[in-house]
N, C-alpha and C positions, 0 to 999 in steps of 0.2 A: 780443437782449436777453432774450428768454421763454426760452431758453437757459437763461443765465450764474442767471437766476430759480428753472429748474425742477432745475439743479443745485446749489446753495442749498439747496432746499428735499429734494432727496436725501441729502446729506448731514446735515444736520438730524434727518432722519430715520433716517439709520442711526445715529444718537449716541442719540437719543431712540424707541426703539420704542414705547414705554409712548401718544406721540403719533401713533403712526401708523392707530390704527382709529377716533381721532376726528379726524385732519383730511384723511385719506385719500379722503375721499369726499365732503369739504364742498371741496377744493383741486381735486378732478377734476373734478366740476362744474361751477368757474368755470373751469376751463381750456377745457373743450369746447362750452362755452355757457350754460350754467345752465339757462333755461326753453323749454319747446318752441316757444312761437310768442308773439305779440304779441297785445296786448288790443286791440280794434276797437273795441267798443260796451258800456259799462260798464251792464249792467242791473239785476245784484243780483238773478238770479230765486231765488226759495226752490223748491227739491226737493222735491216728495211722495215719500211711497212707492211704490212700483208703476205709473210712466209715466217714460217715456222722452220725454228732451227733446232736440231736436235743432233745426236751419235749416231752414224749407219753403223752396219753392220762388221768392216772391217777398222772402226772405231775414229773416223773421219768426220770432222764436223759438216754437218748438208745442211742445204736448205729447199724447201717444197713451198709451192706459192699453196696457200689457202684457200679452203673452199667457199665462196658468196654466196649469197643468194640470188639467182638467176644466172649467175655468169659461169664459163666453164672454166676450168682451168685445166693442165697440164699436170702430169705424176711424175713427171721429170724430176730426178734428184741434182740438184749442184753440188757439190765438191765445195765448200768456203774454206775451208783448212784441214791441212794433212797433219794428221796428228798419230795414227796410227797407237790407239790407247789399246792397252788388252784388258778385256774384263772382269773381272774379280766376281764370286758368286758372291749373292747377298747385298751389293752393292746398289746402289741406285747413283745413276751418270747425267748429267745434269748443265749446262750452260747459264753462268750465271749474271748477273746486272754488267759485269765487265764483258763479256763472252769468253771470261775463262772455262775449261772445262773443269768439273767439280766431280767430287764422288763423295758422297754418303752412304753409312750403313745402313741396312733396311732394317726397321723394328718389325720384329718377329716372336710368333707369340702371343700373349697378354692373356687376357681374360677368355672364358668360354662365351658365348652367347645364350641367354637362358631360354631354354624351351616353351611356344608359347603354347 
């Protein structure tokens, strides 16, 4: 059936080129999956500038100011939300454009590397 759909929509598009750089990339998309991973824990954190937010260890979202150039900073962890997530193997855990926390599975695998 994705077939008889994506040959539809090839044709369509060789009639209509003028269509092709705006649904080109919105139709490939939803073909291949649209979003990287799943929301977990809807927090809403707000971004500063200059810290990096990420999951500590007991699955709490932190934040650490960032390293500059010339200037020192602090290794001090903040606590920004208690979210208390437990990790899944394989996973990759992620804060995304909302500060939702996110998880994706990790692609694992593929190809060998060939021997130089």
């Amino acid at each position: 059936m994705a077939l008889n759909w994506f040959n539809i929509f090839n044709s369509f598009v060789s009639k209509n080129q003028n269509y092709l750089n705006k649904l080109d990339f919105i139709v490939l998309k939803q073909i291949k999956g649209g979003k990287m991973g799943t929301v977990i824990a809807k927090t809403g954190v707000k971004r500063e500038k200059g810290y990096l937010y990420f999951l500590d260890k007991k699955g709490n979202v932190a934040k650490v100011q960032m390293k500059r150039a010339g200037k020192k900073t602090s290794r001090t962890q903040t606590v920004v939300a208690k979210t208390g997530i437990k990790r899944k193997k394989g996973y990759l855990y992620y804060l995304d454009g909302k500060g939702n926390v996110c998880e994706a599975k990790m692609q694992r695998g593929g190809r060998r590397k060939k021997r130089r």
